[in-house]
N, CA and C atoms as a LAMMPS dump frame, in Angstrom:
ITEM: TIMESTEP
0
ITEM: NUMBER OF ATOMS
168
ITEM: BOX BOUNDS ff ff ff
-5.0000000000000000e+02 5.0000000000000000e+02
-5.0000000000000000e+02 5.0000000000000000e+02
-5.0000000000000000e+02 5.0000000000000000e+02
ITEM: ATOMS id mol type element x y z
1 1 1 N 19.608 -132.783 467.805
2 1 2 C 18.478 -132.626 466.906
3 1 3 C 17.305 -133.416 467.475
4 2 1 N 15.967 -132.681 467.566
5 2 2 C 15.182 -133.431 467.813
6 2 3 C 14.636 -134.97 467.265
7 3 1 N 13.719 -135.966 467.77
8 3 2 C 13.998 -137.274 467.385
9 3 3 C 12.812 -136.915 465.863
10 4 1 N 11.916 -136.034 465.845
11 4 2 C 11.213 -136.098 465.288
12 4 3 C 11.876 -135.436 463.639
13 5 1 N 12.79 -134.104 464.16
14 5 2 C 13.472 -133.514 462.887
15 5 3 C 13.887 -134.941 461.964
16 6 1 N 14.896 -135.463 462.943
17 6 2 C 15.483 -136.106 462.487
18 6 3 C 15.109 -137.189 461.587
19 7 1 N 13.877 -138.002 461.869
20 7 2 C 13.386 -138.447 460.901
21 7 3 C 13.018 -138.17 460.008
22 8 1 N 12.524 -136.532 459.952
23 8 2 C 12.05 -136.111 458.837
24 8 3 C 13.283 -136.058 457.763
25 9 1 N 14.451 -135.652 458.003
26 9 2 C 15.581 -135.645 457.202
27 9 3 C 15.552 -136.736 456.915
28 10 1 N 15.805 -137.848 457.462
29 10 2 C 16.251 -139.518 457.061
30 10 3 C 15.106 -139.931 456.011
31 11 1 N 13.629 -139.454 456.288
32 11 2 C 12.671 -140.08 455.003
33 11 3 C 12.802 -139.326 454.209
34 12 1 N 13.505 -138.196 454.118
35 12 2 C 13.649 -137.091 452.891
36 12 3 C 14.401 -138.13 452.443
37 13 1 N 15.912 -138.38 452.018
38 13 2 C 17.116 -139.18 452.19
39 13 3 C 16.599 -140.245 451.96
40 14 1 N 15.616 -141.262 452.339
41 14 2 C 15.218 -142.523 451.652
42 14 3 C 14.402 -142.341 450.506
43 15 1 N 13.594 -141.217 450.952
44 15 2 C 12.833 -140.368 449.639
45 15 3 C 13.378 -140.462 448.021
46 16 1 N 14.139 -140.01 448.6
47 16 2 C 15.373 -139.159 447.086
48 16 3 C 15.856 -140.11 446.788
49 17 1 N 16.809 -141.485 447.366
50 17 2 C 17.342 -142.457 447.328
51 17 3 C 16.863 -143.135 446.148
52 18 1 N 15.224 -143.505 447.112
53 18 2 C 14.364 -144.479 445.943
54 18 3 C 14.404 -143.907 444.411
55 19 1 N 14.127 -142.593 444.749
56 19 2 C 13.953 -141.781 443.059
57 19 3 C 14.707 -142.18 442.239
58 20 1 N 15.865 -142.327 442.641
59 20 2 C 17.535 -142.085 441.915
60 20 3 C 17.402 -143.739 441.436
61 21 1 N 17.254 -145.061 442.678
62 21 2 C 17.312 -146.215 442.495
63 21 3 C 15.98 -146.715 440.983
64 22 1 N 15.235 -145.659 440.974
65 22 2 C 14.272 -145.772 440.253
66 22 3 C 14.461 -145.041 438.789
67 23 1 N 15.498 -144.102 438.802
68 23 2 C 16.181 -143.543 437.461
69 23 3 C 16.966 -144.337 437.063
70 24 1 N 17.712 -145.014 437.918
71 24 2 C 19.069 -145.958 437.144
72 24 3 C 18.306 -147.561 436.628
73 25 1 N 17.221 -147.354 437.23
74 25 2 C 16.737 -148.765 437.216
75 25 3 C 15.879 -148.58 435.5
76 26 1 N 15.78 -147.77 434.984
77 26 2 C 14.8 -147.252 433.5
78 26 3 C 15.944 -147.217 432.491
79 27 1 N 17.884 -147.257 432.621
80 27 2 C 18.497 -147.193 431.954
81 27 3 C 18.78 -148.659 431.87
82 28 1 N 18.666 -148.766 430.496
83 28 2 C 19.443 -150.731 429.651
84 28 3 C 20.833 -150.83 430.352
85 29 1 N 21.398 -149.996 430.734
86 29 2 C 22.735 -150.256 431.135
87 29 3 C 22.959 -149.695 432.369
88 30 1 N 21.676 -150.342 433.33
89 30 2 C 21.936 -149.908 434.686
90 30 3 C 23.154 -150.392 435.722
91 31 1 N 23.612 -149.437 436.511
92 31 2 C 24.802 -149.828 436.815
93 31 3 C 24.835 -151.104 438.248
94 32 1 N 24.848 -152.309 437.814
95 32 2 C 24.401 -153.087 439.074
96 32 3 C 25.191 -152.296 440.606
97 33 1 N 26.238 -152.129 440.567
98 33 2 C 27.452 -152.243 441.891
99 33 3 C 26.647 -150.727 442.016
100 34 1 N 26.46 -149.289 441.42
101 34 2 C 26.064 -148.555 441.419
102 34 3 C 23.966 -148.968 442.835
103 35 1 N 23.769 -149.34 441.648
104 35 2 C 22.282 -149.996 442.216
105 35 3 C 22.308 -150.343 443.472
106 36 1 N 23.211 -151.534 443.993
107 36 2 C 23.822 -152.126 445
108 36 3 C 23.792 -151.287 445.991
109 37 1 N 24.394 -149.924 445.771
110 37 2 C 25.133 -149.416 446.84
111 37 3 C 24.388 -148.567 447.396
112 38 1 N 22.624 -148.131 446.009
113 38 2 C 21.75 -147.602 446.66
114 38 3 C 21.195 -148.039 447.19
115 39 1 N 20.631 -149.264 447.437
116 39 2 C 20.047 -150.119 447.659
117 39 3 C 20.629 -149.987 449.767
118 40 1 N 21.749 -150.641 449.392
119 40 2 C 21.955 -150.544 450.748
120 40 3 C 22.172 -149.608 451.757
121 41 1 N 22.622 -148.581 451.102
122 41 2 C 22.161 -147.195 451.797
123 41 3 C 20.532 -146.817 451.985
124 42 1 N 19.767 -146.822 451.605
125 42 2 C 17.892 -146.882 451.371
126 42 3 C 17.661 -147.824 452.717
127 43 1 N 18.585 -149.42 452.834
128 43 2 C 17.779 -149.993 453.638
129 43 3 C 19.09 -149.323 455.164
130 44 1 N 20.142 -148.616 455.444
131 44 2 C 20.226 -148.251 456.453
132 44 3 C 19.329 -147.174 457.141
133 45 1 N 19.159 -146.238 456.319
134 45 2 C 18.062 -145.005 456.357
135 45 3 C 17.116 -145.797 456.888
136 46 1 N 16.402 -146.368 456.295
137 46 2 C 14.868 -147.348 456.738
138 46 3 C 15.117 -147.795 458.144
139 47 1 N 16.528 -148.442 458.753
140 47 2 C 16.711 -149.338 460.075
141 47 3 C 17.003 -147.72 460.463
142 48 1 N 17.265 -146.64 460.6
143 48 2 C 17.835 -145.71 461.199
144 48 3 C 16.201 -145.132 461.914
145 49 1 N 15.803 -145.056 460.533
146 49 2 C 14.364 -144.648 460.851
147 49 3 C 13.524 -145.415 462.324
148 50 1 N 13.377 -146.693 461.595
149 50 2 C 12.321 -147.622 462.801
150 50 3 C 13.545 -147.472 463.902
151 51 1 N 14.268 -147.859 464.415
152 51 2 C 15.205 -147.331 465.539
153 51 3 C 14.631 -146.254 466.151
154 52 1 N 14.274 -145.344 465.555
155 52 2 C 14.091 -143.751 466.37
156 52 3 C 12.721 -143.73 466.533
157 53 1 N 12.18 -144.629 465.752
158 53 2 C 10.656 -144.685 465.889
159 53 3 C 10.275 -145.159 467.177
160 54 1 N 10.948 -146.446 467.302
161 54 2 C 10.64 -147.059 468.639
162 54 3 C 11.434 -146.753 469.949
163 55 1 N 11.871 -145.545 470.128
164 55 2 C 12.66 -145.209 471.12
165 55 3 C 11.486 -144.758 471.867
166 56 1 N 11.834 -144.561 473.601
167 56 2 C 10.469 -144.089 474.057
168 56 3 C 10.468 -142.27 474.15
């Protein structure tokens, strides 16, 4: 896959991520371990991203 597709998928994917981290985050009984796990998936996407960014 090209380097450029590919990012475009991965900021789609951090895109959507945030949304979701941003729906659970408006419920009183947000799910922390839930939250957590978006959270850290959002920031691999992000290092996946700058990685491909700075390739030559």
């Amino acid at each position: 896959m090209p380097t450029e597709a590919r990012i475009r998928e991965l900021d789609s994917r951090h895109t959507h991520l945030e949304t979701r981290i941003e729906q659970e985050l408006k419920h009183p009984s947000a799910d922390t371990l839930q939250l957590a796990d978006l959270k850290r998936q959002k920031l691999r996407i992000k290092e996946q991203i700058e990685a491909l960014r700075r390739r030559p």
